[in-house]
N, C-alpha and C positions, 0 to 999 in steps of 0.2 A: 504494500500500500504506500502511496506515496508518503504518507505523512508521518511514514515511522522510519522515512530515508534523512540520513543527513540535511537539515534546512538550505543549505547551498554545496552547488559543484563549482567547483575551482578551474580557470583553464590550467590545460597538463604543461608541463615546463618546456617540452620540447614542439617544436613547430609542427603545424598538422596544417593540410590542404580543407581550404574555404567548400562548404557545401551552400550548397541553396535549397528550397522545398521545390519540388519540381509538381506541386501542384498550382501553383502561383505564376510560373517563369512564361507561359505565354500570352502573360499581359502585364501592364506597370501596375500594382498597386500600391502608387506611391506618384509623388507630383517629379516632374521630370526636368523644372528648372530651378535655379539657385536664388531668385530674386522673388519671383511670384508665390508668398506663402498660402494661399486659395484656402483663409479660411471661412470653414461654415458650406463648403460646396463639394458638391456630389459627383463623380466620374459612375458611368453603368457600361459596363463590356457587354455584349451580345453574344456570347455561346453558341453553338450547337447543340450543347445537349442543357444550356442554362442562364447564369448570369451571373459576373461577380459587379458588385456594385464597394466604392471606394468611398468614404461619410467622412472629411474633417471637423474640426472640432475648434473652439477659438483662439488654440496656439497657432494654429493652421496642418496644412497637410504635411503629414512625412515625408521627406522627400527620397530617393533614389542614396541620397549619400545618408541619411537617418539609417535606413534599411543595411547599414553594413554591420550595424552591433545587432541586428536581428541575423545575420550572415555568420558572426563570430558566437552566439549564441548557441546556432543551427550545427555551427560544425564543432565545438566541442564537446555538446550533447550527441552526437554523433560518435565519435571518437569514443567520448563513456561507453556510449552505450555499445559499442564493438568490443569493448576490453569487458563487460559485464558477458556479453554473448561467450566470450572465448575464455571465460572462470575469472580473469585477472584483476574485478571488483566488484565495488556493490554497483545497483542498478539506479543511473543518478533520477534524483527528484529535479520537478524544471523550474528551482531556481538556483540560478546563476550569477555569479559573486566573481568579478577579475577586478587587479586594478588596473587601474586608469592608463598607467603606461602600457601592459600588455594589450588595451582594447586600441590604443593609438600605434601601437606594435604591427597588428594583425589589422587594423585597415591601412597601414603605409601614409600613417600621417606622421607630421611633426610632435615631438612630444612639447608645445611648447602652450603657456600660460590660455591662451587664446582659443586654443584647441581643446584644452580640457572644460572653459567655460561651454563651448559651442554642444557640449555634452549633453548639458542639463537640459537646454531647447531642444536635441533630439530626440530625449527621452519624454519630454514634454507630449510633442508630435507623435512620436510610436505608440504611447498610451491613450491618444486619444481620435487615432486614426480607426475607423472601423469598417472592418472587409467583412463582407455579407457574399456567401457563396450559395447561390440558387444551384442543385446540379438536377438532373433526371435518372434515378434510377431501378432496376425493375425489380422486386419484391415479392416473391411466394405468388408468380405470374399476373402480378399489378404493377403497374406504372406508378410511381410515386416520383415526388418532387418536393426534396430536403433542402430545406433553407438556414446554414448557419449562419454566425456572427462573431465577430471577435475583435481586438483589436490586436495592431502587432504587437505587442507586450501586454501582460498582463496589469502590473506594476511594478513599479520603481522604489528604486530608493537610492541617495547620492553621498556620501559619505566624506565628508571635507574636514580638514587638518584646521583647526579652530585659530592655530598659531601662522599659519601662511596662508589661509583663506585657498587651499588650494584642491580642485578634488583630488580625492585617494582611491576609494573605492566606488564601485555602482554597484546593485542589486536587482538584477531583474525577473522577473516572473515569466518565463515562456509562455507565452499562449497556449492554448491546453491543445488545439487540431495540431499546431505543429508536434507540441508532447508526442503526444499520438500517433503522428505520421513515423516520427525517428524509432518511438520505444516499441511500437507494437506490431506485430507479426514477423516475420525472420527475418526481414533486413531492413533500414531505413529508407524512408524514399523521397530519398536528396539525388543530385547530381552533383560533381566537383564542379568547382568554380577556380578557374584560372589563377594564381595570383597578382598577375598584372591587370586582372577585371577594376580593382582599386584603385591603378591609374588612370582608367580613363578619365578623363573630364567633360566629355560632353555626355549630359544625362540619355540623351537620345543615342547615343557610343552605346552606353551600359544595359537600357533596355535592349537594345540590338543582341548584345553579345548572349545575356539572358533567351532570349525566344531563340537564336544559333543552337544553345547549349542545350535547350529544350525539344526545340524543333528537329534541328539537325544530326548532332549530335557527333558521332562521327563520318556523317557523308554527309549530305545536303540537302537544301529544303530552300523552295523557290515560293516568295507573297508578293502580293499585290503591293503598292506606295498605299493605295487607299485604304487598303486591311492594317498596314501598319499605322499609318494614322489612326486608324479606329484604334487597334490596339494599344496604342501607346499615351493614350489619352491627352496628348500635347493639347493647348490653346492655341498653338500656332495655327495658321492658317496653312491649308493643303498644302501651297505653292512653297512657303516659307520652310514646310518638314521636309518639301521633296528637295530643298537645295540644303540640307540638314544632311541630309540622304545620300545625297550626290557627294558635298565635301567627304565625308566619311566612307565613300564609295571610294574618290581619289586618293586619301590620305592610307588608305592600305595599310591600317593598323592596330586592326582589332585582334586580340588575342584569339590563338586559334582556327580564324577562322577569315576567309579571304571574301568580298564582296563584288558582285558581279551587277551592275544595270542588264539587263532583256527587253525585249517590247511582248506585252503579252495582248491578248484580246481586247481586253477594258481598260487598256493604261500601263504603263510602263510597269517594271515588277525588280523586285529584288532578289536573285540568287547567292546565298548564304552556304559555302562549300570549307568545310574542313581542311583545312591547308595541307595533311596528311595526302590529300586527294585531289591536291590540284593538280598535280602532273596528269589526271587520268583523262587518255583522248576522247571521252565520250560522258559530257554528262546532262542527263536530260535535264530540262525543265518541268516543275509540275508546277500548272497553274493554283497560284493557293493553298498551299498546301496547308491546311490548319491545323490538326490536329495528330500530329507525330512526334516522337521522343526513343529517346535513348538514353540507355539508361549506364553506359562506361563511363 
């Protein structure tokens, strides 16, 4: 039972690879630029089989870089829970206790004064962003339609040195669907996440790299400009994402994964190929591809 596990897991001392929830990765649930905090406003994706709807709150929305202590969360709970599967500890509970340098460590920031405040405003946003997951699924031969809710953290707590004013440690509460998704049944169901995913800087970079890692995987996976705009829930205007689209087309430097323009039926489209496989003389396009993953 969780509540007879140690009150906090610690990350482990030595370096471990970034996972993500790969039930999330083909779409932003999170705002996608640095400047626009959109609070009190609503993003709703369109599914195939549902709907995830994104609800900020009056800090405003979580952004894209908030979402990377939900990333370092993901993957140390992860890591536990592999070492639990394989005898080597107890089974951690989801709350989560690092400090401040290792959380600035493991997203490749500076460790400096400025960067430890920017903390407390993240953790502000992640607790009060809420993802509402509509999905479809079939039931003792009925059709049902399960609507969760949650926010990306459960809560918080910030732990500051009285005598330097400076934080020490954070506390956070995993979300209980991620909980779930990592601890329960035989394997967790994340994807690795690159380490250089950290550097990118364009928010519209890091959704990209995400739906890659999801979509693609290790071959490739061809969308529409107008599906990614849906998906990516920018405020920019079409024409403004698709020259987003383009530069980051040209700049040829997203981790893992090489970017290709096509012309497809309804509009130009983006081919997203695993650079393992770029050498290969032959690779199709599929118009749209939505709903594919991989799970290396």
């Amino acid at each position: 039972k969780v509540d007879q596990r140690a009150d906090f897991f610690l990350p482990v001392l030595y370096d471990i690879g970034a996972r993500d929830s790969r039930r999330v990765m083909d779409v932003a649930p999170f705002r996608l630029s640095k400047k626009d905090l959109r609070p009190n406003t609503k993003i709703v994706y369109d599914l195939p089989d549902g709907h995830i709807t994104v609800t900020s709150g009056p800090h405003g929305m979580a952004s894209v870089w908030d979402y990377d202590i939900v990333l370092m969360a993901i993957s140390h709970l992860t890591e536990a829970m592999n070492r639990f599967r394989e005898g080597k500890g107890e089974k951690p509970g989801p709350n989560f206790r690092p400090h401040i340098s290792a959380v600035l460590k493991f997203c490749r920031r500076e460790n400096g004064g400025k960067q430890k405040d920017s903390i407390v405003g993240a953790l502000e946003r992640l607790a009060s962003t809420l993802i509402t997951i509509e999905r479809k699924k079939k039931v003792d031969n009925k059709l049902l339609t399960i609507t969760e809710g949650e926010n990306h953290i459960a809560k918080f707590a910030v732990i500051t040195n009285e005598f330097t004013g400076k934080v020490e440690f954070i506390e956070i509460k995993i979300a209980d669907w991620i909980y779930r998704q990592v601890t329960e049944g035989k394997g967790p169901d994340v994807l690795t996440v690159h380490p250089d995913y950290f550097l990118i800087e364009s928010g519209v970079g890091r959704f990209l790299y995400r739906l890659a890692r999801r979509a693609a995987g290790q071959t490739t996976a061809t969308w529409g400009f107008r599906t990614l705009h849906e998906r990516s829930g920018s405020t920019a205007q079409f024409f403004e994402f698709s020259r987003m689209l383009r530069a980051l087309i040209r700049a040829n430097e997203l981790p893992d994964y090489k970017l290709l323009e096509t012309k497809g039926k309804v509009g130009p489209m983006l081919t997203m190929t695993h650079r393992a496989m770029v050498d290969e003389p032959h690779l199709e396009n599929e118009e749209d591809k939505q709903e594919s993953g991989d799970s290396a």
